[in-house]
Phi, psi and omega in degrees: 000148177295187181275276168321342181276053149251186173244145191226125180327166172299150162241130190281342181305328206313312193291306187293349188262337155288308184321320172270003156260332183289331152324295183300320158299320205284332200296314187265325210264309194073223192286350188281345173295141169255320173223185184218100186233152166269132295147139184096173189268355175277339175311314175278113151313113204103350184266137163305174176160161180277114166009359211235155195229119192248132169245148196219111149296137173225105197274161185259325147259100183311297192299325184256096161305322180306332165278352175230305181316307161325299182282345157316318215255003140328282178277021153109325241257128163271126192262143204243098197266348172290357172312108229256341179286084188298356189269005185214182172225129159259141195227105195243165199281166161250160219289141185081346132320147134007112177275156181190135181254160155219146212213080167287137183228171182251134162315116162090011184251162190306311187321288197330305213285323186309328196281297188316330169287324155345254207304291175324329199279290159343281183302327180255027167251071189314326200285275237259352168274337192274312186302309182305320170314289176296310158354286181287284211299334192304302224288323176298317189293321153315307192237060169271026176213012170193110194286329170334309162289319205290313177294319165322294201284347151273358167302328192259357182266312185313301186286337152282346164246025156288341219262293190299314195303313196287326183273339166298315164303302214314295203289326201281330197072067178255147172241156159325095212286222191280155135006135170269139197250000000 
């Protein structure tokens, strides 16, 4: 098994190895980033997760790639056009890197807002960061030899705690805050 397909206790470095790739987006992408957020289970502090540093760029335009891709692939990120998820462009590390994903979303779109409320919801909610956790470890020890099930098999927990996050913004009024550093 790789290395990343495993669940690995929190690593508080997760937040720095993002905070120094996300330097390194803002210096070549500028303005065309509107945000640079971390994103994903390593982003919440204390949640297990599989190794990977997942990031969501947000763009004013999905469609002009011509404003982003270039400066990705300046700094190593292979762009993966077999991605099946048409609401985003996915961009992975090259081979013998870091993993690290990138998840270009168009700014103010459903993909975009969902992943940051996932995660704003998560941190502040422990209980259901814990529940989520304990998920994942069941599910790696079920399916570790077949990552598919394993992503599949996170969907009715992923929806139930979108389903608690949408009545949580209601009440909380939550928006996205600033950017993540």
């Amino acid at each position: 098994m790789e290395d990343q397909w495993r669940i690995a206790q929190h690593n508080p470095l997760w937040h720095d190895r993002f905070q120094e790739t996300a330097a390194k987006l803002r210096a070549t992408l500028g303005d065309t980033a509107l945000r640079i957020d971390h994103i994903g289970s390593t982003s919440i502090s204390g949640l297990d997760a599989k190794p990977v540093i997942d990031i969501q760029i947000s763009v004013s335009r999905l469609a002009e790639m011509d404003r982003y891709k270039p400066g990705l692939e300046q700094l190593g990120y292979v762009y993966r056009d077999d991605n099946p998820d048409l609401s985003k462009r996915y961009f992975r590390e090259a081979p013998g890197n870091c993993r690290t994903h990138i998840h270009v979303r168009q700014s103010g779109s459903f993909s975009e807002q969902m992943n940051l409320l996932f995660r704003d919801y998560l941190r502040q909610h422990p209980e259901d960061c814990l529940r989520y956790g304990q998920e994942k470890h069941r599910l790696m020890e079920q399916y570790k030899h077949e990552r598919m099930k394993y992503v599949e098999g996170k969907g009715p927990i992923v929806w139930d705690i979108l389903h608690k996050a949408h009545l949580w913004s209601q009440s909380a009024g939550w928006q996205p805050g600033e950017t993540d550093k």
